[in-house]
TORKOL-4160 file (C-alpha; in steps of 0.2 Angstrom, whole numbers, padded with zeros to 4 digits, m for minus):
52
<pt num="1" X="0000" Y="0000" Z="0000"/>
<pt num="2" X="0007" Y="0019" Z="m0003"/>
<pt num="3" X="0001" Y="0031" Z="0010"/>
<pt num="4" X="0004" Y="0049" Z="0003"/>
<pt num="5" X="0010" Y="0057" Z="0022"/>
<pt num="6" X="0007" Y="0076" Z="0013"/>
<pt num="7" X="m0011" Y="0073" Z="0008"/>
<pt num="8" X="m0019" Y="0066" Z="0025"/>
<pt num="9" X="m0025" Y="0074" Z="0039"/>
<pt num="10" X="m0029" Y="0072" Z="0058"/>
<pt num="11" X="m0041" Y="0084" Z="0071"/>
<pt num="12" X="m0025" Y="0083" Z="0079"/>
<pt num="13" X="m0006" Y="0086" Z="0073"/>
<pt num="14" X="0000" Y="0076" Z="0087"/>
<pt num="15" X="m0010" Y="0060" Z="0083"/>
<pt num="16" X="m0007" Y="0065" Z="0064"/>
<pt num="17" X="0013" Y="0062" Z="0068"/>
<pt num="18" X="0010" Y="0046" Z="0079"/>
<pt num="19" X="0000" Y="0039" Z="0064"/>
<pt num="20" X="0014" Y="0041" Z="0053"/>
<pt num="21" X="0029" Y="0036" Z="0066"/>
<pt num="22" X="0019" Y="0017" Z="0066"/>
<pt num="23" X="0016" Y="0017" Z="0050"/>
<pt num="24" X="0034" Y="0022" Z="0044"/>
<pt num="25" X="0042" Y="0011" Z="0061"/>
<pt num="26" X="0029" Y="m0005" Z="0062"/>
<pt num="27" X="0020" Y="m0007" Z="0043"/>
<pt num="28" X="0038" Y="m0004" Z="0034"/>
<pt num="29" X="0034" Y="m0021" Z="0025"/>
<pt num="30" X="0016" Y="m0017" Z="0020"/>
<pt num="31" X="0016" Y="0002" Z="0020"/>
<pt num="32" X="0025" Y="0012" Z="0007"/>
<pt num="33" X="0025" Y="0032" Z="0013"/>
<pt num="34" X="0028" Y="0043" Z="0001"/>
<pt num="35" X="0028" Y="0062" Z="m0001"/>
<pt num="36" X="0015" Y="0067" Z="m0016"/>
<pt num="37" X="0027" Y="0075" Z="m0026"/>
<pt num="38" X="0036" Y="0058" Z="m0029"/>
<pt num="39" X="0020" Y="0049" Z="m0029"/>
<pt num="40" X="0016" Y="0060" Z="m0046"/>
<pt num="41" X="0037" Y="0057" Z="m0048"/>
<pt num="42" X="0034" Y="0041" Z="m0052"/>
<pt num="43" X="0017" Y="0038" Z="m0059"/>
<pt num="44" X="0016" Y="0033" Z="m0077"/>
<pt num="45" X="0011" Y="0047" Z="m0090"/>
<pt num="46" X="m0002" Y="0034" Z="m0098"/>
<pt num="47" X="m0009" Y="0029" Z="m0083"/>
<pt num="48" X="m0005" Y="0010" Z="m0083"/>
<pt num="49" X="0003" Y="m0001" Z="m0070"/>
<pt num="50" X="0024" Y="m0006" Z="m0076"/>
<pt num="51" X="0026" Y="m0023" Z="m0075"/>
<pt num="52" X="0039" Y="m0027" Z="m0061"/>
C-alpha cells in the first residue's frame, strides 16, 4: 500500500505524527509512505501499471 504522508490529515497534529511514526516504524513491510510529489514522480504518464 502507498500512504501519501502530505495529503492526510488528523483533528490533531499530534495523533497525525503518531500515525505516521507506526506506519513508517511498524507497517515498513506493507506500507510504502511517500511524499505526493514523488508519488506524481513516479506515476506513469499513460496511466497503466509497469510490469515489475
Amino acid at each position: 500500500m502507498i500512504l501519501v504522508v502530505d495529503a492526510l490529515c488528523s483533528s490533531a497534529d499530534e495523533t497525525h505524527d503518531s500515525m505516521m511514526k507506526i506506519y513508517m516504524n511498524r507497517f515498513g513491510q506493507q506500507v510504502e509512505c511517500v511524499t505526493t510529489e514523488t508519488l506524481l514522480a513516479n506515476w506513469p504518464a499513460d496511466g497503466r501499471a509497469r510490469s515489475l
